[in-house]
Backbone bond lengths (Angstrom), bond angles and torsions (degrees), N, CA, C in turn:
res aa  C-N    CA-C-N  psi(-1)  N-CA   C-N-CA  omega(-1)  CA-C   N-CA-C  phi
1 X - - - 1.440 - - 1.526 108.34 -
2 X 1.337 116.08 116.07 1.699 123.68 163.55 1.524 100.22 -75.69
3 X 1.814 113.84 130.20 1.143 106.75 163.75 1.736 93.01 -126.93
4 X 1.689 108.75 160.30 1.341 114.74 -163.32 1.477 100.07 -138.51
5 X 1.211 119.48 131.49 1.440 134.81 -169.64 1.894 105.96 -114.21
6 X 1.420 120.10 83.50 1.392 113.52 -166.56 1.915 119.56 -79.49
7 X 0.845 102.07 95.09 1.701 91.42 175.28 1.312 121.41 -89.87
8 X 1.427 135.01 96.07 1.483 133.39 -169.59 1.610 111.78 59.26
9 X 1.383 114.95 -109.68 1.404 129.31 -168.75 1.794 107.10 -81.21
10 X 1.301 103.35 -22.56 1.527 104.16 -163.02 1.147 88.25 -116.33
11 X 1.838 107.83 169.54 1.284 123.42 168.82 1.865 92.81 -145.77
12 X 1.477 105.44 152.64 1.368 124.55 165.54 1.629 114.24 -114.61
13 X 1.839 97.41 103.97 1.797 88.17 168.52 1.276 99.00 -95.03
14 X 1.448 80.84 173.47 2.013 101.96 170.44 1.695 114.77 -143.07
15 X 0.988 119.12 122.28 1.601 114.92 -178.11 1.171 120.01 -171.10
16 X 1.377 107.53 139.84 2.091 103.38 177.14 1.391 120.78 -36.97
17 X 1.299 123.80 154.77 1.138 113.83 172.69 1.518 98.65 -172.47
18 X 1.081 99.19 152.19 1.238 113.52 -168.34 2.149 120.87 -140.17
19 X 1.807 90.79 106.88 1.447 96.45 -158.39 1.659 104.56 -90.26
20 X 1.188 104.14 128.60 1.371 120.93 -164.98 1.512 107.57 -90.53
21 X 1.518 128.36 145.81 1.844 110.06 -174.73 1.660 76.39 -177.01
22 X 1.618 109.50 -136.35 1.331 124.93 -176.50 1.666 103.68 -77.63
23 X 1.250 111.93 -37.34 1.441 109.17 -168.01 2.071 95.61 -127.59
24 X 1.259 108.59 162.73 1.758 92.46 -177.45 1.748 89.59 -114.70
25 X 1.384 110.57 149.27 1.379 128.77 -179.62 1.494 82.41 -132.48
26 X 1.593 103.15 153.53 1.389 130.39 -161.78 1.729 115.25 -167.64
27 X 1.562 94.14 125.99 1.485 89.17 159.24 1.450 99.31 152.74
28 X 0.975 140.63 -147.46 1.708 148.64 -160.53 1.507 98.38 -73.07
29 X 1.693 124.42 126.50 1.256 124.38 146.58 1.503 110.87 -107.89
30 X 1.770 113.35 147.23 1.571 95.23 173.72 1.949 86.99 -127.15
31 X 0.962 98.50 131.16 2.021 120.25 154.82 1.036 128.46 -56.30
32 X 1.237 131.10 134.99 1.343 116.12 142.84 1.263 83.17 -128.00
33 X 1.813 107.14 146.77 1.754 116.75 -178.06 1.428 91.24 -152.65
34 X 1.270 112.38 -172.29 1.908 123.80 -179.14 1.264 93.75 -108.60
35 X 1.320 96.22 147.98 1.935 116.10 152.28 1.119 101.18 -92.32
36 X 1.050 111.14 173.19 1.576 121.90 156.64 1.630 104.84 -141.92
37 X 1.189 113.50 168.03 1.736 107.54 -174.03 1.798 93.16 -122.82
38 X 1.189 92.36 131.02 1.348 108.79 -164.71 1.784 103.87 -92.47
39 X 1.088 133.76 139.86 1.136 136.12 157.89 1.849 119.87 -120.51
40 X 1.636 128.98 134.79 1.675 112.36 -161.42 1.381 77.16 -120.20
41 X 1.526 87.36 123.51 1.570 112.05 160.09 1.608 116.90 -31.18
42 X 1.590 112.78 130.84 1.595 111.49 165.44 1.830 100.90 70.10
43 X 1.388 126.67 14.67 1.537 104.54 -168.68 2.165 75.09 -120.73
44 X 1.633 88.47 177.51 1.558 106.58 -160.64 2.097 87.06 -73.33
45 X 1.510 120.38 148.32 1.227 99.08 170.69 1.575 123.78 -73.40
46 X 1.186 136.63 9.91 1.310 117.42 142.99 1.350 144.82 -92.01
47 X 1.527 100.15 42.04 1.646 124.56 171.43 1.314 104.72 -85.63
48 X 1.569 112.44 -41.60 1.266 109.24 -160.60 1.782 121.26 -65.71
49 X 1.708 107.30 156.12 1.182 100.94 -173.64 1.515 122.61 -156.25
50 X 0.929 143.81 -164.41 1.562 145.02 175.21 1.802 121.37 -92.98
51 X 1.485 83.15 123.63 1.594 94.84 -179.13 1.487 108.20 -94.80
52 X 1.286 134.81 155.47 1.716 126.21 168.29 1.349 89.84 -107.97
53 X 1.254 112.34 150.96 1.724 105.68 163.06 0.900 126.49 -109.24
54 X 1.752 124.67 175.66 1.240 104.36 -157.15 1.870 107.94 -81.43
55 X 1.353 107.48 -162.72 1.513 130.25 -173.10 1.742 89.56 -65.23
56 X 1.025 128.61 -51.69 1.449 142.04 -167.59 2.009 104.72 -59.22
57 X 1.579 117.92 -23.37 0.737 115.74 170.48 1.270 124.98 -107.46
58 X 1.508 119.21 27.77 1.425 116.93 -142.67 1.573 104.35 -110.86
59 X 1.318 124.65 169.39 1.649 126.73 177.78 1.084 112.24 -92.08
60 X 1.314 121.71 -62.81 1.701 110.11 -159.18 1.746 93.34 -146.83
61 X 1.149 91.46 179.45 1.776 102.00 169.78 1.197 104.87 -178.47
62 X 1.218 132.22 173.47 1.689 170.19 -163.87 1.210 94.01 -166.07
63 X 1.574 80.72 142.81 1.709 129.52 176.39 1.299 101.99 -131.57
64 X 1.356 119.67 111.87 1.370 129.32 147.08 1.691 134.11 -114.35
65 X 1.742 86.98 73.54 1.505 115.90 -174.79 1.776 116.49 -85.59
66 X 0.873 90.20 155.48 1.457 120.97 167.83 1.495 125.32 -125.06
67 X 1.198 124.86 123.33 1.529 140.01 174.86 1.384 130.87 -137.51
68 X 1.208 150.12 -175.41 1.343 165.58 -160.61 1.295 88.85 -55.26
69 X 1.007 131.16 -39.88 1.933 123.80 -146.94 1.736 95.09 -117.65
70 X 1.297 108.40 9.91 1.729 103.84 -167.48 1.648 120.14 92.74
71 X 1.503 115.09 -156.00 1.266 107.07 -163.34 1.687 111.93 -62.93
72 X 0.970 106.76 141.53 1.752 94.63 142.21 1.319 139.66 -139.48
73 X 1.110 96.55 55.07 1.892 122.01 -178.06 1.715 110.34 -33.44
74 X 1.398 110.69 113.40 1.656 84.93 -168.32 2.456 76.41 -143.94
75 X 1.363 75.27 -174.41 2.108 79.00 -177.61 1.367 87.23 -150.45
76 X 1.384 119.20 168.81 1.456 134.70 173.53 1.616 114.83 -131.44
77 X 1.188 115.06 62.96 1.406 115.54 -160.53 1.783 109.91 -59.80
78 X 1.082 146.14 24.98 1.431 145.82 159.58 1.686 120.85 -166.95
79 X 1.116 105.71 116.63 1.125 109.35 175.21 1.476 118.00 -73.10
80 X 1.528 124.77 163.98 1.329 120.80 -176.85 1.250 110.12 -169.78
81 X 1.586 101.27 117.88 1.909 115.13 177.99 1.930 91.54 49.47
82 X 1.522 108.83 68.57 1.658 78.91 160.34 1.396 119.95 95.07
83 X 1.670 128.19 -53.61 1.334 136.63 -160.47 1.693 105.03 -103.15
84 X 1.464 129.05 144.70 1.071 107.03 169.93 2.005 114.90 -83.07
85 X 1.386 103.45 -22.03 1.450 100.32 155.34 1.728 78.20 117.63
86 X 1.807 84.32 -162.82 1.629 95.75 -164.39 1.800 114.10 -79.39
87 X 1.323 145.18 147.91 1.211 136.74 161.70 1.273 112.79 -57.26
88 X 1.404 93.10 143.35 1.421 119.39 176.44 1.448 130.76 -99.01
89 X 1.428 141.92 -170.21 1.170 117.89 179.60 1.283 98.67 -161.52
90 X 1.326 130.82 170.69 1.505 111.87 174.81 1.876 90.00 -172.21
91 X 1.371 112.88 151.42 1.445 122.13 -177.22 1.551 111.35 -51.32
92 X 1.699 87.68 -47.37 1.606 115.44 -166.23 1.528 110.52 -42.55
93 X 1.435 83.07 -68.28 1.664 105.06 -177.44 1.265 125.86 -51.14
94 X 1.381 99.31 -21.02 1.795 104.61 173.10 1.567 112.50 -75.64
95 X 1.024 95.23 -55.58 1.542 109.53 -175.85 1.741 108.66 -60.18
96 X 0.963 143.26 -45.23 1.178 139.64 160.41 1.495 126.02 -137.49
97 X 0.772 121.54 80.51 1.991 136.72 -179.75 1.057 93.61 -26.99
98 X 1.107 136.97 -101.24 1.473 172.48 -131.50 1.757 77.79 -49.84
99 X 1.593 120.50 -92.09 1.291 149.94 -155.57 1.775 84.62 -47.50
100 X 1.143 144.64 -60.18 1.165 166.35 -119.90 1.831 96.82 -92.85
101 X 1.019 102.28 -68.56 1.479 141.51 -179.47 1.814 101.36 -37.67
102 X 2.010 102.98 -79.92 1.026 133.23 140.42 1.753 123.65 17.12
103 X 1.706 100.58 -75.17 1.404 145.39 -141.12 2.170 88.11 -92.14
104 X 1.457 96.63 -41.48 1.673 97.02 -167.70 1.322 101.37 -95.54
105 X 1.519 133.37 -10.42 0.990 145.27 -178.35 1.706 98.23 -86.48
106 X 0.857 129.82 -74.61 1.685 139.41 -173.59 1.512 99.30 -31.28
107 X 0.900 115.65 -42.19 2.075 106.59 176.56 2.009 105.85 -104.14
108 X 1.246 97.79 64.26 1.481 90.01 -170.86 1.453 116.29 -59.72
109 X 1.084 124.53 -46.07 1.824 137.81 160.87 1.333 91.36 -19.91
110 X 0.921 106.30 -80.81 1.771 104.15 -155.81 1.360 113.55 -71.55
111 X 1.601 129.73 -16.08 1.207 118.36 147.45 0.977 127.38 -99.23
112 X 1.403 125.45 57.89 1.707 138.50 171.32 1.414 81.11 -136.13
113 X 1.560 139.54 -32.38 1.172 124.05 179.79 1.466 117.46 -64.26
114 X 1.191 109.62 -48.18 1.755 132.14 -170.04 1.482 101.63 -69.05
115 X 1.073 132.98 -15.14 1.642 159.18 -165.28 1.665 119.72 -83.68
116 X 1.843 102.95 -30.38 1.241 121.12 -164.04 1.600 112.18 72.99
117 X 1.047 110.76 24.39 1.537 123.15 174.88 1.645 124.25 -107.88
118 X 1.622 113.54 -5.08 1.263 122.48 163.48 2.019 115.62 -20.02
119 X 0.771 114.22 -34.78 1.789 97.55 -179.32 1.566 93.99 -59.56
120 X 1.259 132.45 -27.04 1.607 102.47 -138.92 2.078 73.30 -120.91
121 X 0.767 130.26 -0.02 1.559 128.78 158.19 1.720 106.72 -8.11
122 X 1.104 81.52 -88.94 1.142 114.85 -152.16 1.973 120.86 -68.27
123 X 1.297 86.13 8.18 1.534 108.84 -174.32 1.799 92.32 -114.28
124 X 0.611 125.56 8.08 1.516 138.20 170.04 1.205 116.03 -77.18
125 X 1.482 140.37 120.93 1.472 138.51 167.84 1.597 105.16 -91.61
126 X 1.479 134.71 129.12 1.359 115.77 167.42 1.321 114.96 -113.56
127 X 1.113 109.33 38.53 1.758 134.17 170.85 1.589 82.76 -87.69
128 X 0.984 122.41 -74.78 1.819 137.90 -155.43 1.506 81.31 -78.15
129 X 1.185 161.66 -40.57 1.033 109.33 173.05 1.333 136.34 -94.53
130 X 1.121 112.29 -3.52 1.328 141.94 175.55 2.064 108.08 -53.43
131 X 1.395 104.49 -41.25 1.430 137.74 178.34 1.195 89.24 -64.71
132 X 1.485 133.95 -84.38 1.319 138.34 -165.89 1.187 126.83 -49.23
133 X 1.321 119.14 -23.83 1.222 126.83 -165.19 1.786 125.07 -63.07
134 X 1.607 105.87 -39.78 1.326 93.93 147.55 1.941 134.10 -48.35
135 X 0.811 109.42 -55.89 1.950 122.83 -176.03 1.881 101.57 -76.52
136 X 1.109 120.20 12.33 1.315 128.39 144.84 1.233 121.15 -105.96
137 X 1.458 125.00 -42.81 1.609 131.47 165.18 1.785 96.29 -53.96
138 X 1.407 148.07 -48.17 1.023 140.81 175.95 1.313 108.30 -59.41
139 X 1.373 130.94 -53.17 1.696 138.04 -168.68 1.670 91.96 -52.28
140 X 1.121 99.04 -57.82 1.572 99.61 -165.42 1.609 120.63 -62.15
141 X 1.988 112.84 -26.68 1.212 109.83 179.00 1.441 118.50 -98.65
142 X 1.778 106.41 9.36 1.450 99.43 165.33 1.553 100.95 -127.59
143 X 1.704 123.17 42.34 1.427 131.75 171.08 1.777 99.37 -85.25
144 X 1.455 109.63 -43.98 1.606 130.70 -144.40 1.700 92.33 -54.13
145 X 1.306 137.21 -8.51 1.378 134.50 -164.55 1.735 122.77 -152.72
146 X 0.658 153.52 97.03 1.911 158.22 -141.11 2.034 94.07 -59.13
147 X 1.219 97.21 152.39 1.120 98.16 165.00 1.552 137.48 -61.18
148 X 0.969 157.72 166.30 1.525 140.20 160.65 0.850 96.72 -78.07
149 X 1.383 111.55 139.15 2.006 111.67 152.05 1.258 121.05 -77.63
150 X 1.136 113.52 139.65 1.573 131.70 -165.48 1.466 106.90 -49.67
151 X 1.400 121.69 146.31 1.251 102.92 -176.99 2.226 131.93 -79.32
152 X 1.125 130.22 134.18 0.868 132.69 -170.33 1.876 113.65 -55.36
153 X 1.451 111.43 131.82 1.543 111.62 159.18 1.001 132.49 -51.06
154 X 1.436 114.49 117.15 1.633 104.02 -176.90 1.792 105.06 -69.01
155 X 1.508 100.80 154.82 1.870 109.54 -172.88 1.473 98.64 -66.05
156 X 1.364 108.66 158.83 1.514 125.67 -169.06 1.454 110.92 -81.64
């Protein structure tokens, strides 16, 4: 389950995920990406609505994975042309993800600034996110593992 927390210009998802390569690491990613507010030509204005964009347009993220070798908690603090760029690493983040995660999230302004994302700053309320911040600390501590699938009907 992707869940998405929208504040003005930005939105914060959170959801399992699982990165596929030589070996698969898995477990909580959190976003930060842009909205944009969509308006459709010629329709009444309460058609209009919210776009997320894609990964290609996105600011920052954390990974709080797990793989073959153990954790590998890593963040990508700036995106660029497209790429989220090289992993990062941080003491913090090892030692408690969640709290860590949390901690860079609570001043979101200023890390959408530090991000190269400054236009959309300032369209940020941190009243609202300040509010959210519990039911993202939850998104994120039940991302770390996939859902079960429901169980199947036995045949008739």
């Amino acid at each position: 389950m992707l869940r998405a927390f929208i504040f003005g210009p930005v939105a914060v998802t959170v959801g399992y995920w699982e990165q596929r390569g030589a070996e698969v690491e898995a477990g909580a990613r959190v976003e930060v990406r842009r909205v944009e507010y969509e308006q459709i030509p010629g329709a009444p204005a309460g058609v209009a609505g919210l776009r997320l964009m894609p990964v290609t347009h996105g600011i920052w993220r954390a990974d709080l994975f797990t793989g073959p070798q153990g954790a590998v908690y890593h963040y990508h603090p700036a995106f660029r042309d497209g790429d989220v760029g090289s992993r990062f690493l941080d003491d913090g983040l090892t030692r408690d993800p969640v709290a860590w995660t949390i901690g860079k999230l609570a001043d979101l302004p200023a890390l959408v600034r530090g991000s190269r994302a400054a236009d959309v700053a300032d369209g940020i309320h941190p009243a609202e996110v300040e509010q959210a911040l519990p039911q993202i600390r939850e998104a994120i501590e039940q991302s770390f593992a996939p859902l079960e699938a429901p169980p199947q009907a036995a045949p008739a």
